[in-house]
VOVODO-432451 format. One line per 3 residues: number of its first residue (from 1); their letters; for each residue x, y, z of C-alpha. Coordinates in nm, 2 decimals, decimal comma, padded with zeros to 4 digits. Example, Ala and Ser with C-alpha at 12.3 -4.5 7.8 and 13.67 -1.06 7.14 Angstrom:
! residues 2
1	AS	01,23 -00,45 00,78  01,37 -00,11 00,71
***
This chain:
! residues 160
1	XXX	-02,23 -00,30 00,20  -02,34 -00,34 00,54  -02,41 -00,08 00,78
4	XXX	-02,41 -00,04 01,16  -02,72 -00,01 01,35  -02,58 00,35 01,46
7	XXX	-02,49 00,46 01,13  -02,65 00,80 01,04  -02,99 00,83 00,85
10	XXX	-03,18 01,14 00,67  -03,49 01,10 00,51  -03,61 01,31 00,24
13	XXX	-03,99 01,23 00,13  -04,17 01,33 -00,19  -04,53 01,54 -00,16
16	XXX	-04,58 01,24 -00,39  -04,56 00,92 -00,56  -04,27 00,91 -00,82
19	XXX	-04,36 00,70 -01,09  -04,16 00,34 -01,14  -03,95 00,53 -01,42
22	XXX	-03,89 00,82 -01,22  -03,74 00,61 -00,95  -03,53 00,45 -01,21
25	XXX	-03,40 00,78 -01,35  -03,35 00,89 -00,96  -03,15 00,60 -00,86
28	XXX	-02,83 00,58 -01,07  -02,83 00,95 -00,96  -02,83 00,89 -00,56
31	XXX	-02,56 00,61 -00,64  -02,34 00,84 -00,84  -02,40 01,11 -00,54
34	XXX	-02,35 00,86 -00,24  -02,01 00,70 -00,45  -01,87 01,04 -00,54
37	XXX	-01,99 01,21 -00,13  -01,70 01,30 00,04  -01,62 01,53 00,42
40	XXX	-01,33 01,69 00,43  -01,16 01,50 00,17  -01,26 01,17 00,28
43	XXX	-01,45 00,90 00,12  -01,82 00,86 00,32  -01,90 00,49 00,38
46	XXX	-02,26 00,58 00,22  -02,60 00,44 00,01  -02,91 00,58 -00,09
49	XXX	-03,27 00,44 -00,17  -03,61 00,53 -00,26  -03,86 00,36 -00,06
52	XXX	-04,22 00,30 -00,16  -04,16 00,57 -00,48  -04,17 00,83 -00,20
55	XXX	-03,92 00,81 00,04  -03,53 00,88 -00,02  -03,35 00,77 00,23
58	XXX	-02,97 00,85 00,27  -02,74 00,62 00,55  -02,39 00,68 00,63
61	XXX	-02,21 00,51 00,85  -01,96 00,70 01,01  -01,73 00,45 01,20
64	XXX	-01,52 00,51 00,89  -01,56 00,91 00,81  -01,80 01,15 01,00
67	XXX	-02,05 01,35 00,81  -01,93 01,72 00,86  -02,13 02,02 00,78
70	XXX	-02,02 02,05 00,48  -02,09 01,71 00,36  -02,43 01,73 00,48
73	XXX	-02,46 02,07 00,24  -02,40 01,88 00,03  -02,61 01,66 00,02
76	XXX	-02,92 01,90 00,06  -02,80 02,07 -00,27  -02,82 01,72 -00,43
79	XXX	-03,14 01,67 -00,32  -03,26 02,01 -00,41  -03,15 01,97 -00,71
82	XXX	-03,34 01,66 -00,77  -03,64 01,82 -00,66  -03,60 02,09 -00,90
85	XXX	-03,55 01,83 -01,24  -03,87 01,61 -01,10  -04,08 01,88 -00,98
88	XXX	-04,12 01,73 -00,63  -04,12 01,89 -00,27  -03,87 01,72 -00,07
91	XXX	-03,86 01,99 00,23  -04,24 01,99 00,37  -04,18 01,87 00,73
94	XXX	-04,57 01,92 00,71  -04,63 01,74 00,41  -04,76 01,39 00,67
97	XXX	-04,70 01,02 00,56  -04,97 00,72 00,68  -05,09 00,40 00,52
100	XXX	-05,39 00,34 00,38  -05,44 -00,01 00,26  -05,09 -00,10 00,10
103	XXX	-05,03 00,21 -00,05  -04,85 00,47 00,13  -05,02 00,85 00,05
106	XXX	-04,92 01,19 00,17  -05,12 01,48 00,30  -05,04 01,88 00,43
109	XXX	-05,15 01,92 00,78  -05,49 02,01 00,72  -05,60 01,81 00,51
112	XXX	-05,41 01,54 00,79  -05,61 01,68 01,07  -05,92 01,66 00,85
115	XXX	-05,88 01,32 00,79  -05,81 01,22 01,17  -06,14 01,45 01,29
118	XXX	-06,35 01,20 01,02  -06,18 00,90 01,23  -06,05 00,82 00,84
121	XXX	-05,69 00,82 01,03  -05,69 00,69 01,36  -05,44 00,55 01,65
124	XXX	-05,35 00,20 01,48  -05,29 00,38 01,11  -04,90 00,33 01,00
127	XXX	-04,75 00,66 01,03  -04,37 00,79 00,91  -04,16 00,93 01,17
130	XXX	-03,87 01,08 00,93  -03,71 01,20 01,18  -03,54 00,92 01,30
133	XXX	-03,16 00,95 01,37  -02,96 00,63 01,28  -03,03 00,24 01,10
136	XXX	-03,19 00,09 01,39  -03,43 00,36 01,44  -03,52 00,36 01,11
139	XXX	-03,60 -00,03 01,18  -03,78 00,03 01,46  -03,93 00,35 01,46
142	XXX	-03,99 00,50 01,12  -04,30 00,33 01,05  -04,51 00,27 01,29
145	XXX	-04,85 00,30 01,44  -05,02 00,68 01,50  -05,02 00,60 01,85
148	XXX	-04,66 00,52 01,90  -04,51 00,77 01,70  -04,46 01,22 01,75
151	XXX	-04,75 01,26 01,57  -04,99 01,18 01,89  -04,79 01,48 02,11
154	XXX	-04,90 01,70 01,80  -05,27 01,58 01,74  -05,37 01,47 02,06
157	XXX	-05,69 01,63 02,09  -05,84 01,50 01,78  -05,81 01,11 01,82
160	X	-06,04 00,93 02,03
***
């Protein structure tokens, strides 16, 4: 299926790595969900993926039907269900994403801050802004450098 550049995108990430059969078990599940996810009785032009065994990433574009309110609902049940069967936290917004190396790791706030005092994170570390809005955001914008993403309005006073 392709999807438009301004087709809707949430991102739901993991407090941590799912193992390879996790995401296997996961998968088949977000299919079934994105097939079977309707708003207002109509059929969602949708797809789902994990990304790096951390990231679940939901797209639907909506030149076809329009994500109401209630589709969105339910789409956070889903997902909170999914975090209940795999024991995962999918609803820290303070639960921070970066790069180290090629492995993609996930830290609270403090422990985030910590890291950035100890120069351990710094302006050129690959950060995840998951708060991006449509497909070509999530292109462009959802991982990029410390410097060029929110995360510098919030922790400007502790990079150099």
């Amino acid at each position: 299926m392709e999807f438009s550049q301004h087709s809707r995108v949430w991102i739901y990430q993991a407090d941590r790595k799912l193992s390879d059969q996790e995401v296997q078990q996961i998968q088949p599940e977000l299919d079934n969900f994105t097939i079977g996810w309707t708003a207002h009785n109509n059929q969602l032009k949708a797809r789902a993926e994990i990304r790096y065994n951390r990231f679940f990433i939901l797209i639907v574009d909506e030149s076809q039907a329009g994500a109401s309110g209630c589709s969105i609902d339910k789409s956070v049940h889903f997902m909170k269900q999914i975090e209940q069967r795999f024991n995962v936290n999918l609803f820290d917004r303070f639960n921070l994403a970066y790069r180290e190396g090629e492995e993609v790791k996930s830290l609270p706030r403090h422990a985030f801050e910590d890291l950035l005092k100890q120069g351990k994170i710094n302006t050129e570390t690959i950060v995840y802004n998951n708060m991006v809005q449509n497909v070509a955001e999530l292109e462009s914008k959802w991982e990029v450098p410390f410097k060029n993403s929110w995360h510098i309005q919030l922790f400007r006073d502790l990079v150099n």
